[in-house]
Each structure stands twice: as C-alpha cells, then as structure tokens.
C-alpha positions in Angstrom: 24.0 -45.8 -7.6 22.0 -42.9 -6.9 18.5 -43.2 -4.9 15.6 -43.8 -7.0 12.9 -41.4 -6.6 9.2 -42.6 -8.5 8.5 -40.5 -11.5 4.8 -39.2 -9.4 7.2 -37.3 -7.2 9.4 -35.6 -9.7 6.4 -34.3 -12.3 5.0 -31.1 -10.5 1.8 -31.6 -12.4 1.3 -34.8 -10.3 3.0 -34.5 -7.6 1.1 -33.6 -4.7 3.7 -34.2 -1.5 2.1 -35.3 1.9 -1.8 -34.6 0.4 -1.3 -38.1 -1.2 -3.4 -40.6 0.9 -2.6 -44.2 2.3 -4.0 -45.7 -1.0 -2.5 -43.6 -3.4 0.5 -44.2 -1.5 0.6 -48.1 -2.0 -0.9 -48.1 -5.7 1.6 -45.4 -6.4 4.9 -47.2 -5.2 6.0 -44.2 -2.6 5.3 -45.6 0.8 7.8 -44.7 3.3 8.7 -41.5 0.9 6.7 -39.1 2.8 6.3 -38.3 6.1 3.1 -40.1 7.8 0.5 -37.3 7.9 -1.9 -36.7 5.1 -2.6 -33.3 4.7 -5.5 -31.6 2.9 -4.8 -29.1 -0.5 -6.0 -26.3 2.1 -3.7 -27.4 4.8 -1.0 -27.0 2.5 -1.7 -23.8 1.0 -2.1 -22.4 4.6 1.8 -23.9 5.7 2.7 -22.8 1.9 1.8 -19.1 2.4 2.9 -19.0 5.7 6.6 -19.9 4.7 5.6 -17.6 2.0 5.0 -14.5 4.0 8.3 -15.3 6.3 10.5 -14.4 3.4 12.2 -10.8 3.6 11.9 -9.3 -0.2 9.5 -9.7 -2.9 12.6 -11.6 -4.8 12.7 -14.2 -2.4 9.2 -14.7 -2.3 9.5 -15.1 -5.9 12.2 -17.7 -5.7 9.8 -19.4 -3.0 6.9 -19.6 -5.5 8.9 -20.6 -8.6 10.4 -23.8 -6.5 7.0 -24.7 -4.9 5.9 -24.4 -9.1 9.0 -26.7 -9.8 7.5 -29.4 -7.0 3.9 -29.0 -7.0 2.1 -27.3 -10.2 -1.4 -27.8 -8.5 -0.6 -26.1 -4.8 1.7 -23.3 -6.5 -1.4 -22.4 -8.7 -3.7 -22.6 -5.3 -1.6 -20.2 -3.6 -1.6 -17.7 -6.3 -5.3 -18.3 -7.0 -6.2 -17.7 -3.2 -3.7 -14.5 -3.0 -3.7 -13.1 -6.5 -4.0 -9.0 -5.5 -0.7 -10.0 -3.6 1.3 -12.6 -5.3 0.8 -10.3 -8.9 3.5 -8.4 -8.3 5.8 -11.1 -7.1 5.4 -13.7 -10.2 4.9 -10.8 -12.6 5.7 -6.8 -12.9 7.9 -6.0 -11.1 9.6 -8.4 -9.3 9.9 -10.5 -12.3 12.5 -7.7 -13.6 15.3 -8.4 -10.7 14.8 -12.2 -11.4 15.4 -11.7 -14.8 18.3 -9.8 -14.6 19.2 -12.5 -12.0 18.7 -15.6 -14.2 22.1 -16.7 -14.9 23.4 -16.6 -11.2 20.4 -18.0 -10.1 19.2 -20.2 -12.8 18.3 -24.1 -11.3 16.5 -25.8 -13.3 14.8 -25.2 -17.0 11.3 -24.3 -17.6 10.3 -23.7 -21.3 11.7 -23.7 -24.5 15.1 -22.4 -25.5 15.2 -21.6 -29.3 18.6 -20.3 -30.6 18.9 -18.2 -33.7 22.4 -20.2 -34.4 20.4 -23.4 -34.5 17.5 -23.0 -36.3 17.1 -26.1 -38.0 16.4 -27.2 -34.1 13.2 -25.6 -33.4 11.2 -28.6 -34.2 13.1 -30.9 -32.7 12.9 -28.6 -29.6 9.3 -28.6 -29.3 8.6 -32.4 -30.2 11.0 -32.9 -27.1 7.9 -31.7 -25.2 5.8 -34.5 -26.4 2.8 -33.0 -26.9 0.3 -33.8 -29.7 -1.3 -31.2 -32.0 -4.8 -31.0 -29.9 -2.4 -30.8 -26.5 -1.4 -27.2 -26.6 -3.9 -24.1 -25.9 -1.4 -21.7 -25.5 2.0 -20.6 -26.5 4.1 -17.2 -25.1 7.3 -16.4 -26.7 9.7 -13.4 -26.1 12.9 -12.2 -27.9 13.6 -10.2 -24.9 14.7 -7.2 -26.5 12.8 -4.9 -24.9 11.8 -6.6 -21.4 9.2 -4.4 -19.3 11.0 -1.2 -18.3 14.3 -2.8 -18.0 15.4 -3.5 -21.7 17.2 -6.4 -23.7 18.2 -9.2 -21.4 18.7 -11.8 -24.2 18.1 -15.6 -23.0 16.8 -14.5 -19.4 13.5 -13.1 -21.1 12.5 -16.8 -20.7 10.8 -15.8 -17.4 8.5 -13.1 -19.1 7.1 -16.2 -20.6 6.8 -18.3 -18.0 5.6 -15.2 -15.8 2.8 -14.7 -18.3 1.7 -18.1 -18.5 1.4 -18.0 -14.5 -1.0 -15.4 -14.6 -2.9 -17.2 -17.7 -3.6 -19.7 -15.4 -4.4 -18.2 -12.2 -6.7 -15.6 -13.7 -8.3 -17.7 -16.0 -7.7 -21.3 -15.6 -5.8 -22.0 -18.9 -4.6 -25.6 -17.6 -0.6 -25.2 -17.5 -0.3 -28.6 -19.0 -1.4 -27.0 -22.4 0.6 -24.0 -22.4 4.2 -23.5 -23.2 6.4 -20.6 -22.3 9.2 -20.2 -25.2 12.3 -17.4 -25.4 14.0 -16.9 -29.1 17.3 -16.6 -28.3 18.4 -14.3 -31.0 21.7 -12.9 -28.9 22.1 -9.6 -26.8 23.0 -5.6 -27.1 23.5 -6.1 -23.1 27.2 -5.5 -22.8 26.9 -6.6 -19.0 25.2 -10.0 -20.4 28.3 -10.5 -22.9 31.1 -10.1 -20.6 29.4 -12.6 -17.5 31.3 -15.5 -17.7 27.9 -17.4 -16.1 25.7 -15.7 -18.7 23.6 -18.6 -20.1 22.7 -17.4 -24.4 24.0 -16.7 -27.2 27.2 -14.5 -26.9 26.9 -12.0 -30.2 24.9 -9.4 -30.9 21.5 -9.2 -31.4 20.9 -10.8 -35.0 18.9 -8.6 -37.0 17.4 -7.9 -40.4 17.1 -11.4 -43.2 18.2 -13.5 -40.5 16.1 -12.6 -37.4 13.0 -12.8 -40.1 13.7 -15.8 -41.6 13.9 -17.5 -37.9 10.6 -15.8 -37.1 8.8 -17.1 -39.8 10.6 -20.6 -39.0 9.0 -20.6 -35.6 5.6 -19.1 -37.2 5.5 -22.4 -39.3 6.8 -24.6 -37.1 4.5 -23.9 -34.1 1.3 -23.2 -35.9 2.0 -26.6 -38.1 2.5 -28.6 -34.3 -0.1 -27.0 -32.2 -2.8 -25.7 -34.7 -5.5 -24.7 -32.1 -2.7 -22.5 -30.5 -2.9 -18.9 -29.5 0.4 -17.6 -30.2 1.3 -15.2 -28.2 4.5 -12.5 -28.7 5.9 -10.5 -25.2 8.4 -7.9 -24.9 9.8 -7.7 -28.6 11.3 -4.8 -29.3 9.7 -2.1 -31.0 10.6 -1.8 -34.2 10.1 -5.6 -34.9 6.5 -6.4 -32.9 4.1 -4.4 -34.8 6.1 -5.4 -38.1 5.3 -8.8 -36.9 1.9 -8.6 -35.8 1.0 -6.6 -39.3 2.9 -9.1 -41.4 1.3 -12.4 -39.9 -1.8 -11.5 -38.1 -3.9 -12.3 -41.1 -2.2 -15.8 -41.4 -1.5 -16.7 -37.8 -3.7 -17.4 -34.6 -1.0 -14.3 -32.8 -1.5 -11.5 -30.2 0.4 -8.6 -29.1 -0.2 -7.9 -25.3 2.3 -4.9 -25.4 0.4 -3.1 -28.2 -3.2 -5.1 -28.6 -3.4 -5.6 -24.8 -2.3 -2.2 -23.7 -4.4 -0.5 -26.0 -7.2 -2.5 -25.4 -7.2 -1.9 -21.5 -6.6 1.3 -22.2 -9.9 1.8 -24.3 -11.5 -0.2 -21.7 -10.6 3.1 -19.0 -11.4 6.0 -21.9 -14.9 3.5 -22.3 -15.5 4.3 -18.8 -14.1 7.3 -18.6 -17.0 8.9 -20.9 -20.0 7.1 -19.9 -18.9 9.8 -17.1 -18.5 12.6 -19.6 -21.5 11.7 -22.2 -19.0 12.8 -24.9 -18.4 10.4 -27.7 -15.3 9.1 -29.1 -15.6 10.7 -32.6 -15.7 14.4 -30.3 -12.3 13.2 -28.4 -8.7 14.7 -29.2 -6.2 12.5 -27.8 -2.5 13.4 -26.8 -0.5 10.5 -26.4 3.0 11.2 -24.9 5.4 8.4 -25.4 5.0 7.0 -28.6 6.6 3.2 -28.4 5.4 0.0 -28.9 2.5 0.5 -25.7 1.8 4.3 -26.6 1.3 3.7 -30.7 -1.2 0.4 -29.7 -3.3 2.7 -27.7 -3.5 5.4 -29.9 -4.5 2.7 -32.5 -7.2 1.5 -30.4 -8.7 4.8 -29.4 -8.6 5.9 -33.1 -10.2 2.7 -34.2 -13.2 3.4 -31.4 -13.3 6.8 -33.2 -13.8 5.3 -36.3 -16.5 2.5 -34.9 -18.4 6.0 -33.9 -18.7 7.2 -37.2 -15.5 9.0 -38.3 -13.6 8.4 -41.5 -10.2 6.9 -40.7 -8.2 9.8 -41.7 -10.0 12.4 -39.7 -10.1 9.8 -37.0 -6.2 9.7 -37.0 -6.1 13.8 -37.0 -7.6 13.5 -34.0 -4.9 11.6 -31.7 -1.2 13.6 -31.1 2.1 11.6 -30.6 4.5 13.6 -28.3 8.0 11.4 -28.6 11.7 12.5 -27.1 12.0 14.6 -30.3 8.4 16.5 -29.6 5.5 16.3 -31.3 5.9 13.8 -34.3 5.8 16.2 -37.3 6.0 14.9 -41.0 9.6 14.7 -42.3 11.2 14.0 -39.1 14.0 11.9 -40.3 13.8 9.1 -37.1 10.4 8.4 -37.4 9.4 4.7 -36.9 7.2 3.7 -39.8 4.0 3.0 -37.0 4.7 6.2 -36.0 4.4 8.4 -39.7 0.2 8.1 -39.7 0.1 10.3 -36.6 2.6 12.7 -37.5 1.2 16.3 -38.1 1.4 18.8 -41.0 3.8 21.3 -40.3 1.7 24.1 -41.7 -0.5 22.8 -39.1 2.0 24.0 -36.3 3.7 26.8 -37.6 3.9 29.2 -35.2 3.6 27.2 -32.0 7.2 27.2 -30.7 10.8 27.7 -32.2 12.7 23.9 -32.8 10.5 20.9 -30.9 7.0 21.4 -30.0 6.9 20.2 -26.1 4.1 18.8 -23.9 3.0 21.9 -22.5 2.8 23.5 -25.9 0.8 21.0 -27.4 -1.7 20.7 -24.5 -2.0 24.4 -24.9 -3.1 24.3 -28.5 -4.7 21.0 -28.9 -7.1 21.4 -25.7 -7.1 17.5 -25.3 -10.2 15.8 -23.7 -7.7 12.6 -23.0 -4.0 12.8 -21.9 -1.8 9.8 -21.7 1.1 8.6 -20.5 3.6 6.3 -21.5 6.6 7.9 -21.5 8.4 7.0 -18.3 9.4 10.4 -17.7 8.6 10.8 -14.4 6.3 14.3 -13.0 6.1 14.8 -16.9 2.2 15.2 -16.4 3.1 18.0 -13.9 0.4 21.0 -12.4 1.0 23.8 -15.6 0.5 20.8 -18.0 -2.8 19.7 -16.2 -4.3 23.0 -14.9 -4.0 24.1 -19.2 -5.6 20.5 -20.1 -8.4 21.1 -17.2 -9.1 24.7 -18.7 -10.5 23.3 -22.0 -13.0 20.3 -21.1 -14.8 19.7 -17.8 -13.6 16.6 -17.2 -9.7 15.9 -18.3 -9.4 12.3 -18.3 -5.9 11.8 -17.5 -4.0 8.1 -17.2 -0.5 8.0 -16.2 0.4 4.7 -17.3 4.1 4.3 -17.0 5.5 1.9 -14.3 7.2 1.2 -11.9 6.2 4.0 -9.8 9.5 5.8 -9.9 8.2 6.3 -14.0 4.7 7.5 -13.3 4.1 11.0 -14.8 1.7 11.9 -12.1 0.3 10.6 -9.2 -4.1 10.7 -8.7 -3.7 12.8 -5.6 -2.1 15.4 -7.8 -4.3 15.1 -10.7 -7.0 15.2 -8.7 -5.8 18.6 -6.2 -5.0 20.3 -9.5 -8.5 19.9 -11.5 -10.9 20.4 -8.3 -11.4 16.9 -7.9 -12.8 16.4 -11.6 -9.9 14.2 -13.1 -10.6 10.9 -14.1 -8.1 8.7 -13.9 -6.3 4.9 -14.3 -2.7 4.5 -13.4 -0.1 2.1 -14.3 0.6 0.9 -10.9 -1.8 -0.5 -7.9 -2.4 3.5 -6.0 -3.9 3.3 -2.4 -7.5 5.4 -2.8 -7.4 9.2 -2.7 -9.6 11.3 0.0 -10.4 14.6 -2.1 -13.0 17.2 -1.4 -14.8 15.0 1.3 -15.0 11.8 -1.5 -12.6 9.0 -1.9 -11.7 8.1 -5.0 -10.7 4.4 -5.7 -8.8 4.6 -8.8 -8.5 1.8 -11.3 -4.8 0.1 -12.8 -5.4 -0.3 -16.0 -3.3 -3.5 -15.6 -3.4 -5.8 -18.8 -4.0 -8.9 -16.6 -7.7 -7.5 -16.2 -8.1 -8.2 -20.2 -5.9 -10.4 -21.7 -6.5 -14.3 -20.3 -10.1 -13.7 -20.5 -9.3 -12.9 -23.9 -7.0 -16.2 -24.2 -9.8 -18.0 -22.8 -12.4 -16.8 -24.5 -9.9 -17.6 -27.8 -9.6 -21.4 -26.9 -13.2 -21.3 -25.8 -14.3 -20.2 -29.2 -11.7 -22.4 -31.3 -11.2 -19.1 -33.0 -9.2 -19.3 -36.3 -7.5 -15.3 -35.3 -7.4 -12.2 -33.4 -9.8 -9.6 -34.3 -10.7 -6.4 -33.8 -14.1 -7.3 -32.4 -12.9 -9.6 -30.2 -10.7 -6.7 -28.8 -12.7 -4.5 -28.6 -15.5 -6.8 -27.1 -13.0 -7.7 -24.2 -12.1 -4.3 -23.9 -15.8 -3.2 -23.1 -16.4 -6.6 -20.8 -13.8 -5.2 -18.7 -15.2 -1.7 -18.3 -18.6 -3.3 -17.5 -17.8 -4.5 -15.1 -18.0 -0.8 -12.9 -20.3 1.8 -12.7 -17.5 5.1 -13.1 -20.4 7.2 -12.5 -20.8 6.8 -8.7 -19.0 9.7 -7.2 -15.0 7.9 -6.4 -15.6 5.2 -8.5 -12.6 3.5 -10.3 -12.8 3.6 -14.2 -11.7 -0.1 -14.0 -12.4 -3.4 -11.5 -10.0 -4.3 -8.9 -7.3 -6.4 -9.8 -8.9 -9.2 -6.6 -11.6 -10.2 -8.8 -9.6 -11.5 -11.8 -10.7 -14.9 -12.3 -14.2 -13.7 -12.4 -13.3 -10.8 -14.2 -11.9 -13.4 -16.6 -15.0 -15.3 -17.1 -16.9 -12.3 -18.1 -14.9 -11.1 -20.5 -14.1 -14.8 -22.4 -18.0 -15.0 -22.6 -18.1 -11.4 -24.8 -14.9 -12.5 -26.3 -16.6 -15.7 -27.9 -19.3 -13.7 -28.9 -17.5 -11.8 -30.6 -15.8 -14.3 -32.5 -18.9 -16.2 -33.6 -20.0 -13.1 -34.8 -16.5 -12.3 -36.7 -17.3 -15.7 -38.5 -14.2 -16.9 -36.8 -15.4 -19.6 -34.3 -15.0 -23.3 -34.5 -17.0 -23.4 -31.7 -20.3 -22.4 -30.7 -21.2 -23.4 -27.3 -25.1 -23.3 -26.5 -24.6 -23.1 -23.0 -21.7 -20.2 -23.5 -21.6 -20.0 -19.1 -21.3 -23.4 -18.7 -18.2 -23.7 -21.4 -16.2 -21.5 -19.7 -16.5 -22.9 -16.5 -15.6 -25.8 -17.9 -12.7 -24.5 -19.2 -10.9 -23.0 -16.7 -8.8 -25.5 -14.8 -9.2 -25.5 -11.4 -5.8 -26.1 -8.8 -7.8 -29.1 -6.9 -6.1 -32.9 -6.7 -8.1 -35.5 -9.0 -7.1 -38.9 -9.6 -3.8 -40.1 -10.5 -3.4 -43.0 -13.0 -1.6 -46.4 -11.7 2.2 -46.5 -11.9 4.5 -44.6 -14.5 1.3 -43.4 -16.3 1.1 -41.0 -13.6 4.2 -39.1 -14.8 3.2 -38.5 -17.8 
C-alpha cells in the first residue's frame, strides 16, 4: 500500500510545510513528516525567493512559482505579494504565453475547471465537484482561448490565462483564492499544431461555432450565475468577434466583465485622463485615431467616446470624433469585412474623397484628421514611426501618443523616440514596463498602462459593494482612481502609477468603485466605514489557525 500522507499536507490552502509548530504538529497528526526546524512565513519567503532567483529563464521561474502554488497557497501568494514589480511578468504577460503553449508537455497536475463543448450537460456537475456553496465564490475567470494575448487560439491550454488572472486578483488586491475559480470552455481548436500533438490535452475538432458555441455559453451563463450568485463573472481572451457579442447580449442580465475591451479601455481613459489635466483641453475638443481596431482598440475607442459624451457631446458627434485605422485602412462605410463593433466608427466616404487613391493609410489620416490622441494597438511594430509623429505634433501642442501593443517586439514606438521627435512634449503610456527616458535635461518616467493597475480593484471594489452589475460608472470611477493617483503635471511625470504600488493602488480604486455603485443604485452593500471594508476584504498571505484533524483539509 502506498504511504499515507494527512490531508493538511496535501491542500495548499493549508498546508504550510516546516512553518507548522510543535503543537500544530501533534494536534495535526504529522509529527515526524517534517524536518525538525520551525521556520517563520518570512524565513520561508526569503529561502522561497532565493531558489526563485537561481532559476535560468522567466519559464522556469514560472514553473517554480506554479509548484510552490500547488504546495503552499499562502507562501506562493507572499512571494508574489513581496515581489510583485518582478514576479508580474513571470505569472502573467508574458511568460504566461510560452507556458501556455507548453501546457500539454508540461501539464502535472489540474488547477481549475475543464468545461467541454461535447459535454455540456456536465457543466454543473463540474462545478458542484468543487463543493463550494452559493455564498463561497467571489470570483469566477473563464477563457475560450481563442484569441490568447498576442499569441492566438490555444484551445484547452488557455486554462492558465485563468488561473494567471486569478493570481494577480489576489496578489493585487487580496481576493482570497479560496473564493475564486479559474475555468477554460473547451470549445475545440483552429491550432493545426494543437490537433496533430499526440499529447495535446482538448478537444480534437475544430473550433465549434455559431448555435452550438451560443447555446453552451448561455448554459455556463445560467449555470454559474444560478451556483455562485454573488459572483463576478469574468470573460478573458475570447476571440473577437464573440466577446463584445457576449458582453452586449448579457451584460444587462449577468454580473460579467470584459478585461480585454472594458479593462483596456478603461486604463486607457485613465492615461488620456491624465494626459489632459496636462493639456487643459477637454474630451468633447479631442479627435482620436485609433490604429488597430480589435477587440482592445474598439473598447478604447468606446471608452474615450463615452468620456466625450460625459463632457457634453451628443453621441453621434462624439463617435465622429474617434478614427478606426484597421489592416484594410481607415474603416470607411460599405467595406464589406467590417465587424459589426466596428460599422459606428466607420467614416462617410464623401467625407474622404480625395485623400488618397484605394486604402487611406496612417500617415494620410494623421495628415488630415490633426489628432490630439494617437493609439496603438495594432502590433505592427515602428508603425508610429518619425513622419507619422512629426505631422501629429504639427497640429496640437501636446500629441498624446500611447503605443500600447506588447510584447516589445509589437510596440509601434518606443518613448525615447516619441519623445526626440516632438521636442520633448509627447505624452505618453506604453504597453510594456520602459526604463525612464533622459530628454532635454528631464527624465521622464513613463507609465504602462497595464490593466492590472484597474481591474482587481475594480473586482474588489465589485464584491465589496455586492453589486448586482458592471456599469459604466463604476468604470469610469476606477478608471479616474487610477489616474489620481499621479500628478502628470510635474515636469517627467508618468501619466499612470508604478505598477510596485498595486495592492495599494487597489484599495484606492475599490473605494471609488463602491461609490460608484451605491450611487448606480446597484449596491447590496453599503459600508459606513468604506476604508475599513476594504481592508477587511482583502485577504492577506499570513498563517492563522488550522482546525483539528480532517477539518483542516477542507
């Protein structure tokens, strides 16, 4: 018969390895299954990160942290806590691409919830195998995978965007991981090198699409909102076509959130807010080019129009006043591959006659528009490049210009550009972490507009709230917590806060985010200390006390 090992050791979320102490070792039945010494939670982050640091790529460090995760829930989240600027990268974008693609060959043990789109009369069974009453669950992140970061469809392997997510959930906010639940809708693959690997773990067929894919999203819809009611449902890394089609078709009905269009867009408005506290000019004054019109650049020209709007424009004019640039040129009425997000922005052609023979181009636009904002989220890489600038720079004193696209291979510009080719007067927020940039005598710090600045305070400030849905207001309130948190104006100063500060960063904006939904008329809860409720929300990675016996498994 196989040794037995006690159920405390084999639950990460009570496990706690040699920091158990002589008592807890006796009442807990697992004397002589540790090593003698008792070591503190601080002594073990400090031998934790050092085995950490001696690993040779940011892959292996990731498949250090996810095994440490898969032994001990409360020192994995301590480490990441303590080292969050560092250890981003390695549980999230980017390195969470190569473990992705590397999830089949190096898959050990499940985390999460497998939903299959051949089985779907077994997604209630699979989440009642998690055992979790309705009042149990805070959070839930589920990916189809289709279009995964930069790196596209990776069908069944997506499940560690979830889990990634969930990570940083925790770390940055203190959503306790008990209560959250990382899911992937295994709805097959387009991924030719997925089908033919004999170890590939999903479905083996195409992607399913059209009545079938819908009908198994509203199945999951039903089934998870009827289980976990107080749930913030949020959807990752659906493709593009069928995210906003969700998000339109059950926002009004469902507790759901969008970080690749609400989140993106939201941060994004967060830099612009910024970005003209610097300029004194309005929203309703901007014109906006947005180049790169998917799923990320469509929810950030949403936003910016609806800030337009908020300022006192009619929604029309405010949507005349933003410019999609795609791979077939400036979205123009008519086009026959238009995505139906896309047809609000698409211009007149009597508007552009004259402007260029066949598809209207970046430069050409810039040139005729005069933009005040310019982004990017295209990944075409030097797209934003010095005859595209110097014309943007010649019609407003102050371009504000943010290269979004990652990794940094994808960036269409880099700051120390931007900056040499408008005198030093660019204001900008990049995709990707940038060292600062020494211009004219100043140096600038310049800001990521990284979505984990907004969106757990927002999932925090959501559970905080008991908020029945997503609104505008609450977006919008988290978007403008975040850029409160600098002063742009200073000469250098980054549009956004460091990405070090996140769990504080956090706080702040789950405090304007409940705000915002008592004011929506969408709270459950109103806290009278609001300060004080959010502390107490956010789980700390500390060692309390373990139940007696079997209980302390569960």
């Amino acid at each position: 018969m196989p040794m037995h090992t006690p159920p405390v050791l084999l639950n990460p979320l009570t496990n706690r390895g040699t920091a158990f102490t002589a008592e807890e070792r006796e009442r807990l039945g697992v004397v002589g299954r540790l090593p003698d010494a008792v070591l503190t939670l601080d002594q073990q982050v400090e031998r934790a990160y050092e085995q950490l640091r001696e690993e040779p790529t940011d892959l292996a460090k990731f498949v250090n942290l996810e095994q440490l995760h898969d032994r001990n829930e409360v020192l994995y989240y301590r480490v990441l806590r303590d080292h969050l600027a560092e250890l981003l990268p390695v549980v999230y974008d980017p390195t969470v691409g190569e473990a992705i693609k590397r999830f089949s060959h190096e898959y050990r043990q499940p985390r999460g919830v497998f939903l299959s789109i051949d089985r779907p009369q077994d997604v209630r069974r699979s989440f009642e195998t998690l055992q979790l009453h309705p009042d149990e669950v805070d959070l839930v992140v589920v990916t189809d995978a289709e279009e995964i970061l930069g790196i596209g469809d990776w069908g069944v392997q997506g499940i560690q965007i979830s889990v990634g997510k969930l990570a940083v959930y925790t770390a940055a906010a203190g959503l306790h991981p008990g209560r959250c639940v990382p899911v992937v809708m295994d709805v097959g693959t387009d991924n030719e090198i997925l089908l033919n690997d004999p170890l590939y773990l999903g479905i083996r067929h195409s992607r399913a699409r059209g009545k079938q894919y819908d009908a198994f999203i509203e199945t999951y819809l039903e089934t998870v909102s009827e289980l976990y009611p107080n749930a913030l449902l949020h959807f990752e890394d659906f493709g593009p076509g069928n995210a906003r089609r969700i998000l339109e078709a059950y926002r009004d009905r469902y507790r759901i959130f969008n970080d690749d269009m609400q989140g993106t867009g939201a941060i994004t408005l967060a830099a612009a807010v910024s970005a003209l506290k610097v300029t004194g000019v309005p929203f309703r004054e901007q014109r906006v080019i947005v180049f790169g019109a998917g799923t990320a650049g469509v929810g950030i020209a949403d936003q910016l129009r609806d800030a337009m709007v908020r300022d006192g424009l009619d929604a029309q004019e405010a949507t005349r006043r933003v410019w999609l640039i795609d791979k077939q040129g400036l979205l123009l009425e008519g086009m026959p591959d238009l995505r139906d997000y896309q047809v609000p922005y698409a211009r007149p052609a009597a508007e552009v006659r004259g402007w260029a023979e066949g598809g209207i181009d970046l430069l050409t636009t810039v040139q005729h528009v005069h933009p005040t904002i310019l982004i990017g989220t295209s990944t075409s890489p030097g797209a934003f490049d010095r005859q595209v600038v110097t014309a943007m720079a010649k019609g407003v004193e102050r371009p504000i210009i943010f290269p979004l696209s990652n990794p940094t291979e994808k960036i269409e510009a880099m700051p120390a550009d931007l900056l040499a080719w408008t005198d030093g007067k660019a204001l900008t927020a990049t995709g990707i972490p940038v060292d600062p940039v020494e211009y004219g005598g100043v140096r600038h710090s310049i800001g990521q507009a990284n979505n984990a600045l907004l969106y757990p305070g927002l999932g925090l400030g959501t559970v905080v709230a008991g908020a029945d849905r997503l609104t505008a207001g609450m977006l919008l309130a988290a978007a403008e917590a975040v850029a409160g948190q600098v002063d742009a104006r200073a000469p250098g100063a980054p549009l956004l806060p460091p990405v070090k500060n996140l769990r504080a960063s956090s706080a702040v904006v789950a405090k304007a985010v409940v705000r915002a939904a008592v004011a929506d008329k969408v709270a459950n809860r109103q806290p009278d200390d609001l300060v004080q409720a959010v502390h107490d929300a956010m789980w700390q990675p500390a060692y309390g006390s373990l139940p007696d016996g079997q209980e302390a498994s569960t």
